[in-house]
Biopython code that builds the backbone (N, CA, C, O; Angstrom):
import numpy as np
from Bio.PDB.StructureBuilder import StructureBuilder

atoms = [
    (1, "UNK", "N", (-13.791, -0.759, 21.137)),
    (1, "UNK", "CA", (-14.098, -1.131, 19.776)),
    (1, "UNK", "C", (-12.812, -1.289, 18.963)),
    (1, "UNK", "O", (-12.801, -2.282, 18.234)),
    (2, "UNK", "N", (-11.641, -0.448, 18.939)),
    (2, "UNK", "CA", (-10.429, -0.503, 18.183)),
    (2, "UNK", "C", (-9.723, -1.941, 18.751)),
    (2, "UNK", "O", (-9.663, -2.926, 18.016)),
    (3, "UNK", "N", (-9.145, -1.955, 20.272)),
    (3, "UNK", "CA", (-8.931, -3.056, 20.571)),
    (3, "UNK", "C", (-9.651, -4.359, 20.094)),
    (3, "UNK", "O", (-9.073, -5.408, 19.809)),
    (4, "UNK", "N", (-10.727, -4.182, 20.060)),
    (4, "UNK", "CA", (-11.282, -5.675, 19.389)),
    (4, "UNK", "C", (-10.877, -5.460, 18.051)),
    (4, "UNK", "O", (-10.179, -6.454, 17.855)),
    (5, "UNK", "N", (-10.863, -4.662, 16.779)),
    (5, "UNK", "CA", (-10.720, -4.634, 15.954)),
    (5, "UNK", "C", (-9.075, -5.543, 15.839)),
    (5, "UNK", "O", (-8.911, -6.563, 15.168)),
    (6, "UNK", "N", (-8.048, -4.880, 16.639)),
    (6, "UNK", "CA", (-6.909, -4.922, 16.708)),
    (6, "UNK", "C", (-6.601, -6.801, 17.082)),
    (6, "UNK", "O", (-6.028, -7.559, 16.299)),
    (7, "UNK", "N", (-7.066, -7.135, 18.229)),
    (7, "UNK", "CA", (-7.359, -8.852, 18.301)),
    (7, "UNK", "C", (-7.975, -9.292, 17.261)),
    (7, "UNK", "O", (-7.701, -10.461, 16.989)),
    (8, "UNK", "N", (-8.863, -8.671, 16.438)),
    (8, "UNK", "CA", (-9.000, -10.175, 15.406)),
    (8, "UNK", "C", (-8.159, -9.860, 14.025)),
    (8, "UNK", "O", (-8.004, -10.758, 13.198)),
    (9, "UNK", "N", (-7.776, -8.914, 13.877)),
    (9, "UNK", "CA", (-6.894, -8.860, 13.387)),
    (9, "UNK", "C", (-5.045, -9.188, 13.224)),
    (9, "UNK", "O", (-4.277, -8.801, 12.343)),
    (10, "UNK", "N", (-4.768, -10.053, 14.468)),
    (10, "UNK", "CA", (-3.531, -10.725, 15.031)),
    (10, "UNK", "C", (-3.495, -11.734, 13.897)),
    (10, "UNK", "O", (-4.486, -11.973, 13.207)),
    (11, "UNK", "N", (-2.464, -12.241, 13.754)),
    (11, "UNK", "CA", (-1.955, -13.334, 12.908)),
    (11, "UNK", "C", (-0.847, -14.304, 13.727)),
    (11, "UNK", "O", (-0.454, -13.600, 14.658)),
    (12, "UNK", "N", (-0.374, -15.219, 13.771)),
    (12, "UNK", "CA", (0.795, -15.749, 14.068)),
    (12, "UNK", "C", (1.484, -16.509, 12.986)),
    (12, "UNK", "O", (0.954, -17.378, 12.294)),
    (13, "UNK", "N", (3.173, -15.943, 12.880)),
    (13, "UNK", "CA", (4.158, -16.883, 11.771)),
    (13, "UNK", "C", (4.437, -17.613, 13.101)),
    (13, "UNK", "O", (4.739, -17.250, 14.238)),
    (14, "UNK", "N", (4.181, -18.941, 12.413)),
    (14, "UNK", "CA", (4.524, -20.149, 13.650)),
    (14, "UNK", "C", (6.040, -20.557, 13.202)),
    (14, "UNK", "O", (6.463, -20.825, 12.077)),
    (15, "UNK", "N", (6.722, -20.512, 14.471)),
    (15, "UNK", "CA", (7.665, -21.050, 14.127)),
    (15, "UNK", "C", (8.761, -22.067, 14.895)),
    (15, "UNK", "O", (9.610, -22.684, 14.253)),
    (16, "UNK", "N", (8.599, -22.177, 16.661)),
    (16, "UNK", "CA", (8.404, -23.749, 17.027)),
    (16, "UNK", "C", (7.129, -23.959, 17.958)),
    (16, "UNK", "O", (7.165, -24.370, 19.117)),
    (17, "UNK", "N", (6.057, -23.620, 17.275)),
    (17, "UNK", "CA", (4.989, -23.625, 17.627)),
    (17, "UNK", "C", (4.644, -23.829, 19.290)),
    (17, "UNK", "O", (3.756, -24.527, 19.778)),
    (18, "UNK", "N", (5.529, -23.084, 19.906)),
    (18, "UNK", "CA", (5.705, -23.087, 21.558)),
    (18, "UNK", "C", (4.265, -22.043, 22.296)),
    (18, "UNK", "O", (3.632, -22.305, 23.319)),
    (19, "UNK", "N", (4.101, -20.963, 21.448)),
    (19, "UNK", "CA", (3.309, -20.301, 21.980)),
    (19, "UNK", "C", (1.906, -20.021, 21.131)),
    (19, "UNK", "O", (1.418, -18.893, 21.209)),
    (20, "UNK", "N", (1.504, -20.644, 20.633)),
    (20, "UNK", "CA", (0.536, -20.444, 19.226)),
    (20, "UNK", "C", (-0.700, -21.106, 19.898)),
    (20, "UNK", "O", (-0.494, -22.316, 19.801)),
    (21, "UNK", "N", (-1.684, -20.936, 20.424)),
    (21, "UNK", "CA", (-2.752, -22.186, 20.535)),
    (21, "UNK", "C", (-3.049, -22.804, 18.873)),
    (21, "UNK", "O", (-2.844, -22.205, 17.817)),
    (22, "UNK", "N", (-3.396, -23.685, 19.001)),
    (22, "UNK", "CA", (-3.647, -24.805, 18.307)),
    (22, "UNK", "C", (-4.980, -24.439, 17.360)),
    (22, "UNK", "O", (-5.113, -24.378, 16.138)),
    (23, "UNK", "N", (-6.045, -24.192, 18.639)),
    (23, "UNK", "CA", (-7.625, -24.354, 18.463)),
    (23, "UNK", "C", (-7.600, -22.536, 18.523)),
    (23, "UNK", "O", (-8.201, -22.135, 17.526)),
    (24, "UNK", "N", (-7.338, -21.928, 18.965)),
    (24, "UNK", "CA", (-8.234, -20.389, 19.475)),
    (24, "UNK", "C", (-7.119, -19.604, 18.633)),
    (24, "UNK", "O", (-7.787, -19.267, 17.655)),
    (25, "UNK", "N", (-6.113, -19.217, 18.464)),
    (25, "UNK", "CA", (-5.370, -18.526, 17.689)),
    (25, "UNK", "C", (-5.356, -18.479, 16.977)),
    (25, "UNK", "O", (-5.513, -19.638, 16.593)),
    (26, "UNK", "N", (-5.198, -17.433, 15.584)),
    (26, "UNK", "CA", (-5.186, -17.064, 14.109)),
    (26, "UNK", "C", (-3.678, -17.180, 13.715)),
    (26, "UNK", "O", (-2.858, -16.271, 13.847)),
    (27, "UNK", "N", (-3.416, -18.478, 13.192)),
    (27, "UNK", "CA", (-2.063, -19.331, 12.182)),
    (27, "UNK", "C", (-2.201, -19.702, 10.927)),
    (27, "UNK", "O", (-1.293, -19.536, 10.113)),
    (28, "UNK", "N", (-3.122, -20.138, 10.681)),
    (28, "UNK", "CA", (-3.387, -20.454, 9.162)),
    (28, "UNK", "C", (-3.999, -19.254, 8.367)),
    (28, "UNK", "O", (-5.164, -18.856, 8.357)),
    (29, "UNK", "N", (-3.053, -18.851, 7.796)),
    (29, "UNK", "CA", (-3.462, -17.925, 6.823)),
    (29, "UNK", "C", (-5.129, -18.041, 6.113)),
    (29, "UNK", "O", (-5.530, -19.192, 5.940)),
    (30, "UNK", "N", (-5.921, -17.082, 5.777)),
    (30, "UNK", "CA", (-7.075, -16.994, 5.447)),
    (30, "UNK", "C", (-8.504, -18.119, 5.933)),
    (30, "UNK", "O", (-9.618, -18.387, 5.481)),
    (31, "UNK", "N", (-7.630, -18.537, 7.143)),
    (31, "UNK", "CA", (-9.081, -19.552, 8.065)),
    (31, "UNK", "C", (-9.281, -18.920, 9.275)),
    (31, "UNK", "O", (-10.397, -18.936, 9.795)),
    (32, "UNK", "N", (-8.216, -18.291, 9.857)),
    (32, "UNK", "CA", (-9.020, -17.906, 11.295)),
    (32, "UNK", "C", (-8.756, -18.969, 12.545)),
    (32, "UNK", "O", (-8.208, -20.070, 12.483)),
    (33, "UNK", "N", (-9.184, -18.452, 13.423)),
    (33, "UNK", "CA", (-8.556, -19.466, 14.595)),
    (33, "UNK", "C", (-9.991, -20.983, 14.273)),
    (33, "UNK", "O", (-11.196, -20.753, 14.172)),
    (34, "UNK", "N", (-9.450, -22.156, 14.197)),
    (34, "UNK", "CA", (-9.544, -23.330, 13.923)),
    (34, "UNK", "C", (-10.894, -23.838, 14.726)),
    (34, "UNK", "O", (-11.697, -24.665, 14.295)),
    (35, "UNK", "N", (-10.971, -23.008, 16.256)),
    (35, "UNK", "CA", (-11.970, -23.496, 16.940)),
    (35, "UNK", "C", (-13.205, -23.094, 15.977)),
    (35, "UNK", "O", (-14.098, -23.924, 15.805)),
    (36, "UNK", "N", (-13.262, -21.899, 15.381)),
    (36, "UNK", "CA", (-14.481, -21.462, 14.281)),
    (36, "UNK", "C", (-14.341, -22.492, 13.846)),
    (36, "UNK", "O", (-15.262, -23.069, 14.423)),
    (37, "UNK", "N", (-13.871, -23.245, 13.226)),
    (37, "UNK", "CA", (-14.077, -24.263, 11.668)),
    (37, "UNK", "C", (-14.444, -25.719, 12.229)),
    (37, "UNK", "O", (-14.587, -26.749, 11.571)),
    (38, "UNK", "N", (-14.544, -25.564, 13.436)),
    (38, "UNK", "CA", (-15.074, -27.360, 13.864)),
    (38, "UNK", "C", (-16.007, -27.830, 13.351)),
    (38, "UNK", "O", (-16.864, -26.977, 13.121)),
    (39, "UNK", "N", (-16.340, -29.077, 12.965)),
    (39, "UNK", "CA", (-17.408, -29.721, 12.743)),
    (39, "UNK", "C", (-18.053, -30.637, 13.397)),
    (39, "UNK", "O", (-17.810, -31.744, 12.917)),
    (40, "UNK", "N", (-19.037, -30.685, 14.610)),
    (40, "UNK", "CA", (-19.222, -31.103, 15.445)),
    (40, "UNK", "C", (-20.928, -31.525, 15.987)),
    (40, "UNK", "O", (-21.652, -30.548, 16.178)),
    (41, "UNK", "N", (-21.453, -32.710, 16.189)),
    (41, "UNK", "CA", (-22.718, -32.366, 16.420)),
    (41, "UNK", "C", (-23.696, -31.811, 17.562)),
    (41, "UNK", "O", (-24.883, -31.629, 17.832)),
    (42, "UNK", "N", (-22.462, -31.675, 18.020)),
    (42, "UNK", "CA", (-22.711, -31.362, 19.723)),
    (42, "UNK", "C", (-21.525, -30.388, 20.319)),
    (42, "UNK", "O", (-20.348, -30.464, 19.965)),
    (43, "UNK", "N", (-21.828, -29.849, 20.882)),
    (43, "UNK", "CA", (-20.963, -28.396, 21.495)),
    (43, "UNK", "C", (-19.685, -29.004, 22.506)),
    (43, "UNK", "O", (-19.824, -29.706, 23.508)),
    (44, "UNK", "N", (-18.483, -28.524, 21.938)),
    (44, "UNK", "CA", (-17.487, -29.247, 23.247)),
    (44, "UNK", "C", (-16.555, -27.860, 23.355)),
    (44, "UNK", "O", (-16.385, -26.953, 22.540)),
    (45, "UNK", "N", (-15.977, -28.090, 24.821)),
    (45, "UNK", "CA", (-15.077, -27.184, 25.406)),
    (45, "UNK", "C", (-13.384, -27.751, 24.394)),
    (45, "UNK", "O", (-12.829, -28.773, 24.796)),
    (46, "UNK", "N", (-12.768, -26.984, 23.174)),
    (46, "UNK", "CA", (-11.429, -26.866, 23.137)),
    (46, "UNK", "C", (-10.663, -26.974, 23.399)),
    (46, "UNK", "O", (-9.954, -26.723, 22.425)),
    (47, "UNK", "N", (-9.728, -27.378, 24.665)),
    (47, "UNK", "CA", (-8.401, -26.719, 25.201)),
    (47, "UNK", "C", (-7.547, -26.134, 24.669)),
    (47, "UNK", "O", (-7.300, -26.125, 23.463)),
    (48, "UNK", "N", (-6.924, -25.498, 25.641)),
    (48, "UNK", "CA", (-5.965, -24.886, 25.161)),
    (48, "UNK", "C", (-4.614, -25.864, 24.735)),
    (48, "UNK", "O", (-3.895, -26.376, 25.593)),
    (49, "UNK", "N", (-4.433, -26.004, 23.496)),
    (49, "UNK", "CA", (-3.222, -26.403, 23.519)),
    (49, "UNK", "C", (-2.725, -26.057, 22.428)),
    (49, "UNK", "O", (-3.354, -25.662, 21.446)),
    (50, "UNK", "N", (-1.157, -26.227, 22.568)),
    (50, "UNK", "CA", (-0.182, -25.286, 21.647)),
    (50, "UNK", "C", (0.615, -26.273, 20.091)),
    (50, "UNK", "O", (1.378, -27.233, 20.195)),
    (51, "UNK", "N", (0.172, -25.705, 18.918)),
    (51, "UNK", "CA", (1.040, -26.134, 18.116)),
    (51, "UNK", "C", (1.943, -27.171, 18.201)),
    (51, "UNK", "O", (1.666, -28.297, 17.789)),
    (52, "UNK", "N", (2.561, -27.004, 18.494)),
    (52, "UNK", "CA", (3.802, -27.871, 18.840)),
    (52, "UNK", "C", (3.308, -29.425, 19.253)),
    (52, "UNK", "O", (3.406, -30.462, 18.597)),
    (53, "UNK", "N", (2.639, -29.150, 20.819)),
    (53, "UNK", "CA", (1.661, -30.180, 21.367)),
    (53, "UNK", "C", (0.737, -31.443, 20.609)),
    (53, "UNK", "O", (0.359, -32.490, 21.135)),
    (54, "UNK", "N", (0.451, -30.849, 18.821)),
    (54, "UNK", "CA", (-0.087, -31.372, 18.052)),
    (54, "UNK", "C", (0.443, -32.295, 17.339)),
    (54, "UNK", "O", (-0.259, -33.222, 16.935)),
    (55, "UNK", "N", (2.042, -32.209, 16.989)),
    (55, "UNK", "CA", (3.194, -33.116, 16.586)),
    (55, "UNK", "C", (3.475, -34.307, 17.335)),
    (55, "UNK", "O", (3.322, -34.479, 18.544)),
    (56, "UNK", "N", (3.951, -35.192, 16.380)),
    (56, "UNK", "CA", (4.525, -36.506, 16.757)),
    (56, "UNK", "C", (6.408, -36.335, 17.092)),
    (56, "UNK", "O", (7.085, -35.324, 16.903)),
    (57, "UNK", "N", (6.823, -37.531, 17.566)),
    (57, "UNK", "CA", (8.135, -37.272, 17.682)),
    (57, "UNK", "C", (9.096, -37.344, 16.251)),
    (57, "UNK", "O", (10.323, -37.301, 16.153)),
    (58, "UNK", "N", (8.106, -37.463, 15.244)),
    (58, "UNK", "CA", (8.951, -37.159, 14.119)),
    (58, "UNK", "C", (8.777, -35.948, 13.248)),
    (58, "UNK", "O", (9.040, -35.698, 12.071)),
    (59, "UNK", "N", (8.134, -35.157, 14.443)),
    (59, "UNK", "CA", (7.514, -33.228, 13.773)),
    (59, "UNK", "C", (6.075, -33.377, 12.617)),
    (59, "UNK", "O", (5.697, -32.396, 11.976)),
    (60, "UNK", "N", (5.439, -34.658, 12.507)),
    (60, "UNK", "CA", (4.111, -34.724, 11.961)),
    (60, "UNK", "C", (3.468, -34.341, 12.465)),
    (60, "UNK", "O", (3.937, -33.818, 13.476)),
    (61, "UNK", "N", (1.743, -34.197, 12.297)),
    (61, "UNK", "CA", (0.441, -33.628, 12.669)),
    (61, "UNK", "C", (0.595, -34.811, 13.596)),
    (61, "UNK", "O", (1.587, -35.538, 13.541)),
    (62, "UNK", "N", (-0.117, -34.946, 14.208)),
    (62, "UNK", "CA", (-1.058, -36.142, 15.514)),
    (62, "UNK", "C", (-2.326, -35.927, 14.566)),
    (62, "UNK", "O", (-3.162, -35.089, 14.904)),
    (63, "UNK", "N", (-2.452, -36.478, 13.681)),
    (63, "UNK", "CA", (-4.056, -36.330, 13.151)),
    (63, "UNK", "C", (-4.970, -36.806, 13.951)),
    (63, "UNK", "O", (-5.941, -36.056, 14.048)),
    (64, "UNK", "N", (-5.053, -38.159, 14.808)),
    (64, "UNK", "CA", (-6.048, -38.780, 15.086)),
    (64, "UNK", "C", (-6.277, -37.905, 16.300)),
    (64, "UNK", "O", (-7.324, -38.253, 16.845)),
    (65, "UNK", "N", (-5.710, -36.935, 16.903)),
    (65, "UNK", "CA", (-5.833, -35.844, 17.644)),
    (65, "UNK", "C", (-7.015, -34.715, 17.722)),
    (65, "UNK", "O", (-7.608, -34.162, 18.648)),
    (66, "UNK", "N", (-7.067, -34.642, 16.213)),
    (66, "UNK", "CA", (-7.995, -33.373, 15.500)),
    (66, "UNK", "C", (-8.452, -33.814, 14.462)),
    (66, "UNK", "O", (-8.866, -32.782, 13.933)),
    (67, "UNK", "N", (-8.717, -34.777, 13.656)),
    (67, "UNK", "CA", (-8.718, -34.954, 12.346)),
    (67, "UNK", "C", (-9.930, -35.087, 12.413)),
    (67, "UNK", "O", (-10.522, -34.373, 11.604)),
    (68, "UNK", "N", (-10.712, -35.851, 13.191)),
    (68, "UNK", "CA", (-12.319, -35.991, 13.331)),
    (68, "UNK", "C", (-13.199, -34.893, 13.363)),
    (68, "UNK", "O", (-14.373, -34.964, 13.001)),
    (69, "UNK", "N", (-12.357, -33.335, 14.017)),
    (69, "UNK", "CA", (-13.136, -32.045, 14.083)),
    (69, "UNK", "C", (-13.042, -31.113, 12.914)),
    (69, "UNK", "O", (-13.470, -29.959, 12.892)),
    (70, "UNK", "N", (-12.318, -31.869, 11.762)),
    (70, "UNK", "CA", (-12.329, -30.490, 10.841)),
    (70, "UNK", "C", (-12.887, -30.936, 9.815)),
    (70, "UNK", "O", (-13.332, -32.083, 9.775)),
    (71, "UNK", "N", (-12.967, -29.952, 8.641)),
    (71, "UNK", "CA", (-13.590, -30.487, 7.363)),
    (71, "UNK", "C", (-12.812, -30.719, 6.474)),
    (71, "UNK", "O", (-11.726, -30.330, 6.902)),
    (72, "UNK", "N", (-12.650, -31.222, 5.227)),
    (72, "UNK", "CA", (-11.752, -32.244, 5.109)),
    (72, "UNK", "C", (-10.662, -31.186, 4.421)),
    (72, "UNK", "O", (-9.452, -31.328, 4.596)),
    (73, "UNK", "N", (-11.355, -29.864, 3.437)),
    (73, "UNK", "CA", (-10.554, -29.076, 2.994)),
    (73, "UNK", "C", (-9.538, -28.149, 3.975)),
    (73, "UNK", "O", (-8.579, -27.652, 3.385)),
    (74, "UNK", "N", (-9.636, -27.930, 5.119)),
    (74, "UNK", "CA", (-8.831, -27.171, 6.028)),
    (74, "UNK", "C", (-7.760, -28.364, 6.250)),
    (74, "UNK", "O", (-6.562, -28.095, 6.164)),
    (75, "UNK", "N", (-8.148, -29.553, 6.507)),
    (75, "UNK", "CA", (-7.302, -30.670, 6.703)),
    (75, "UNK", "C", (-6.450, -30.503, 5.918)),
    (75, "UNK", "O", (-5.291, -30.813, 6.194)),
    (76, "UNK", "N", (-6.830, -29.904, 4.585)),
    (76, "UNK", "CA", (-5.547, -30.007, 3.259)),
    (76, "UNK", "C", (-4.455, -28.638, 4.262)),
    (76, "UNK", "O", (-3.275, -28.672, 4.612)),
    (77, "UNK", "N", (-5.283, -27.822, 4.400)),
    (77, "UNK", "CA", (-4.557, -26.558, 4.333)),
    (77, "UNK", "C", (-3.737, -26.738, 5.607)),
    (77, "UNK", "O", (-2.535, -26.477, 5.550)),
    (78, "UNK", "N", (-4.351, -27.217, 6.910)),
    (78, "UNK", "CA", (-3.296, -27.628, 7.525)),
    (78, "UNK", "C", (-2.090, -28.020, 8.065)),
    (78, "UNK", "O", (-1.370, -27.924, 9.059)),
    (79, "UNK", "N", (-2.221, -28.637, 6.668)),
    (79, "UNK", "CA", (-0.935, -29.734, 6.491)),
    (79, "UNK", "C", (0.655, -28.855, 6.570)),
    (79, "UNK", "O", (1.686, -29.466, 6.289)),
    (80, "UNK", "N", (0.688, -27.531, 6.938)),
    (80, "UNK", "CA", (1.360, -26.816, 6.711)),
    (80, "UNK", "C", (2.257, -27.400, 8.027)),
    (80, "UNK", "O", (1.848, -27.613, 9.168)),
    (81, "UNK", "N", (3.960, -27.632, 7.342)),
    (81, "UNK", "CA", (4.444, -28.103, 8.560)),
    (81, "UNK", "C", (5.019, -26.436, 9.110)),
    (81, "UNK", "O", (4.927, -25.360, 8.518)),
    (82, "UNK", "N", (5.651, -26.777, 10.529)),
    (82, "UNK", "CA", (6.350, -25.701, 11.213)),
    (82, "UNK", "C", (7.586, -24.874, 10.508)),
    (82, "UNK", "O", (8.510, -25.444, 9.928)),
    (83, "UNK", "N", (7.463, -23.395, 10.648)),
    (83, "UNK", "CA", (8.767, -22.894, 10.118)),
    (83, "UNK", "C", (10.201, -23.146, 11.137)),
    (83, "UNK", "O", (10.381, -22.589, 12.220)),
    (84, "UNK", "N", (11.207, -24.199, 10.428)),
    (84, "UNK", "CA", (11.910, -24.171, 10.968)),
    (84, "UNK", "C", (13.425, -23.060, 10.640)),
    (84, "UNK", "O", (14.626, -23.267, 10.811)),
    (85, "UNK", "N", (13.052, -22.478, 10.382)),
    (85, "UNK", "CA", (14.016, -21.058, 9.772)),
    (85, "UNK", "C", (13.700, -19.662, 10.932)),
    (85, "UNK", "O", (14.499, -18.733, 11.043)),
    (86, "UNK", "N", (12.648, -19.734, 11.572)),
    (86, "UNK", "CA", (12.171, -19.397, 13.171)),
    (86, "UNK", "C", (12.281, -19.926, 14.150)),
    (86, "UNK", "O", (11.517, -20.853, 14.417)),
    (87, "UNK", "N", (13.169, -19.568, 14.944)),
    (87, "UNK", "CA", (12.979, -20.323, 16.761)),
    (87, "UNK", "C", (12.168, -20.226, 17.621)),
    (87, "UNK", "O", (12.126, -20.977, 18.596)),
    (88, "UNK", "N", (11.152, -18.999, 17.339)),
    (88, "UNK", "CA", (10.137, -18.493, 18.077)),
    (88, "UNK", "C", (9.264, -18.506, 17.009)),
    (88, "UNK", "O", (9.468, -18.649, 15.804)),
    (89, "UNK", "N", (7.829, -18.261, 17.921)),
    (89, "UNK", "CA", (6.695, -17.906, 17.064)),
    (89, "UNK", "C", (6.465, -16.566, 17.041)),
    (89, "UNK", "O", (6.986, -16.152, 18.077)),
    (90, "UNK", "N", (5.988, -15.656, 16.458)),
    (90, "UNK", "CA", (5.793, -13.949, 16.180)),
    (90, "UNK", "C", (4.613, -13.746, 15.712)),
    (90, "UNK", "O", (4.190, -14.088, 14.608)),
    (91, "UNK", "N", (3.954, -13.074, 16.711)),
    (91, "UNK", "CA", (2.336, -12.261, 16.113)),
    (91, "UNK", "C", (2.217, -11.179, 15.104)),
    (91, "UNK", "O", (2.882, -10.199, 15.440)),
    (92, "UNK", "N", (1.762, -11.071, 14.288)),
    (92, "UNK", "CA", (1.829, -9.881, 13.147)),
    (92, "UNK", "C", (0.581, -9.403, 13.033)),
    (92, "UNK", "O", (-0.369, -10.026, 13.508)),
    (93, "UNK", "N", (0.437, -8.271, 12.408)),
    (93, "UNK", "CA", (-0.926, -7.734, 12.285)),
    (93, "UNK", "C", (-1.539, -7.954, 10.766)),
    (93, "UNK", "O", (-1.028, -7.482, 9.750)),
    (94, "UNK", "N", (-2.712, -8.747, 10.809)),
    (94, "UNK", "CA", (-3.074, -9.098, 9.586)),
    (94, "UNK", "C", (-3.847, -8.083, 8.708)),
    (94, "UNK", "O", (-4.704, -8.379, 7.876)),
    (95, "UNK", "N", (-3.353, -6.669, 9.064)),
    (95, "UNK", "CA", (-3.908, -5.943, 8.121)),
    (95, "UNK", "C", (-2.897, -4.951, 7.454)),
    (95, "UNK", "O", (-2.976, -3.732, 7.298)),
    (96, "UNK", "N", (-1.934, -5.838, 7.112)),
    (96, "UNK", "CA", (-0.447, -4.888, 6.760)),
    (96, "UNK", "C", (-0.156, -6.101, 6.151)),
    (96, "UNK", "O", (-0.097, -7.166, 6.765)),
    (97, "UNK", "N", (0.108, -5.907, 4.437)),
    (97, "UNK", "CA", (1.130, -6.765, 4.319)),
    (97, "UNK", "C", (2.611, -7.543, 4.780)),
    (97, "UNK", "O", (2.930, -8.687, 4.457)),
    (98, "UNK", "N", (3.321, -6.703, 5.525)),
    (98, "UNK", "CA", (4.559, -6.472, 6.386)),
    (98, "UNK", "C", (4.089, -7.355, 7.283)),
    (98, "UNK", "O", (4.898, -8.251, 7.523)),
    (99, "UNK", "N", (2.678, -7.452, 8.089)),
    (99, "UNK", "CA", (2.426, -7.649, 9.096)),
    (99, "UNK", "C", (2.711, -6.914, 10.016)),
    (99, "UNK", "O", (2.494, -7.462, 11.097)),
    (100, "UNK", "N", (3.227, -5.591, 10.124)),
    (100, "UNK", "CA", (3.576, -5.036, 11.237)),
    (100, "UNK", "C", (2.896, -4.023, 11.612)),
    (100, "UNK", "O", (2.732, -3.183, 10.727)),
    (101, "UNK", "N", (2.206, -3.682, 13.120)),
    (101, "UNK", "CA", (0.969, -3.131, 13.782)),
    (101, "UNK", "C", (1.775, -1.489, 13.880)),
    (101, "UNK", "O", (3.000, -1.396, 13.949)),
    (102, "UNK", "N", (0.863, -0.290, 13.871)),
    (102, "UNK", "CA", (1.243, 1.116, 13.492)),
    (102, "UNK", "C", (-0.307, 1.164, 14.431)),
    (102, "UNK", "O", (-1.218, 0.353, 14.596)),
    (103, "UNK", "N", (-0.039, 2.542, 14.909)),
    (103, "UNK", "CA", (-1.427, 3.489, 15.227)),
    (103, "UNK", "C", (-1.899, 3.369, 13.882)),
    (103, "UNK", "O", (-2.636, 2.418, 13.623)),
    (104, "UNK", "N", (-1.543, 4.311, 12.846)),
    (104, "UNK", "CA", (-1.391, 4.640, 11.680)),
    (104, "UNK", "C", (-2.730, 3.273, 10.988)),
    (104, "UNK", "O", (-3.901, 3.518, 10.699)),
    (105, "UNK", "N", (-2.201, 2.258, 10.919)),
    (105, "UNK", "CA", (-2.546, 0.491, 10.300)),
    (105, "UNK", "C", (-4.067, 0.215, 10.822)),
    (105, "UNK", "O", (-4.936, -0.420, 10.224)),
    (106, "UNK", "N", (-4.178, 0.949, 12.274)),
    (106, "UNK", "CA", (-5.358, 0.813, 12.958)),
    (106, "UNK", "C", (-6.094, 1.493, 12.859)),
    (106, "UNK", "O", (-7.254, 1.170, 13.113)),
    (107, "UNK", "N", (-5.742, 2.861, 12.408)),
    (107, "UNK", "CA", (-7.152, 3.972, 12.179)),
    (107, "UNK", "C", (-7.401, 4.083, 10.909)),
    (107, "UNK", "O", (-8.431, 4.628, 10.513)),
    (108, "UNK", "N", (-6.044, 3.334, 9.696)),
    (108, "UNK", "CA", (-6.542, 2.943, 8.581)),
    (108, "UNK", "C", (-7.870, 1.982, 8.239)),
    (108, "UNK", "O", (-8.969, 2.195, 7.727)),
    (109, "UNK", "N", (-7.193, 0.817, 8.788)),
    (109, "UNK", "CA", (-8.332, -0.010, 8.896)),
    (109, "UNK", "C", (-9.632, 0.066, 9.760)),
    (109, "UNK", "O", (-10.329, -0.947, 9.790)),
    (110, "UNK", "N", (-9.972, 1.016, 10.369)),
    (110, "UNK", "CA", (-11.193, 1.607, 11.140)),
    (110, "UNK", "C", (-11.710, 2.694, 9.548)),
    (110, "UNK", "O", (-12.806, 2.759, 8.990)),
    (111, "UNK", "N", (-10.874, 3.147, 9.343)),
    (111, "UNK", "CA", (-11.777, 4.194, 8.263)),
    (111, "UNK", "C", (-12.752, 3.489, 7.071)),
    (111, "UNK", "O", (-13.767, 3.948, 6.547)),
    (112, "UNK", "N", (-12.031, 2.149, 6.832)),
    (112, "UNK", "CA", (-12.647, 1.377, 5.545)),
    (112, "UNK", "C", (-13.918, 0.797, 6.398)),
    (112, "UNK", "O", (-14.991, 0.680, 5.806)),
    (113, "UNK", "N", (-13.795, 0.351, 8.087)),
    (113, "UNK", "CA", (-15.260, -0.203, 8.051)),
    (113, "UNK", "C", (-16.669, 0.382, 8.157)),
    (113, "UNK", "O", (-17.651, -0.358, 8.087)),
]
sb = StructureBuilder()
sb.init_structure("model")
sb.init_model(0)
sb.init_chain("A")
sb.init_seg("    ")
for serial, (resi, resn, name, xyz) in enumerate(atoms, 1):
    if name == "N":
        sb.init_residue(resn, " ", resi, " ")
    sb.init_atom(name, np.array(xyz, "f"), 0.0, 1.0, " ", f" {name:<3s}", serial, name[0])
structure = sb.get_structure()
């Protein structure tokens, strides 16, 4: 039960979006991993693919990639380009401002639910 608590609580600061999935990982601040937010009329398998993978050779979105599966307001929020002030990407714990995971952070956040 804590471990699950602890996975959906992961975050990622993307930053050359090498290790981030795209669709299943939690990157965008206050949406959640992206595969939740599809809009779709019929059920499809995701792949896995990574951030980065989603860019053009001039570091844009590939919209016509994904643009058909989302709704139009996440599309805004999206638009978030890559941190290039990071060489790597880094998981944080989204229940710490800091982002940073403690025993302590985890039995906090178990007491409030």
């Amino acid at each position: 039960m804590v471990w699950s608590d602890v996975l959906e609580n992961l975050s990622w600061s993307v930053g050359n979006g090498h290790n981030v999935d795209f669709w299943h990982d939690n990157w965008i601040p206050n949406v959640g991993p992206l595969s939740a937010q599809v809009v779709t009329t019929f059920n499809i398998a995701l792949p896995r693919v990574f951030v980065d993978s989603m860019l053009d050779a001039n570091g844009l979105w590939s919209w016509a990639a994904f643009q058909h599966l989302l709704p139009v307001l996440l599309r805004i929020v999206a638009t978030k380009e890559l941190n290039s002030m990071f060489p790597t990407d880094a998981v944080g714990w989204g229940s710490c401002a800091d982002q940073r995971f403690s025993v302590k952070s985890a039995y906090d956040f178990r007491l409030v639910l």
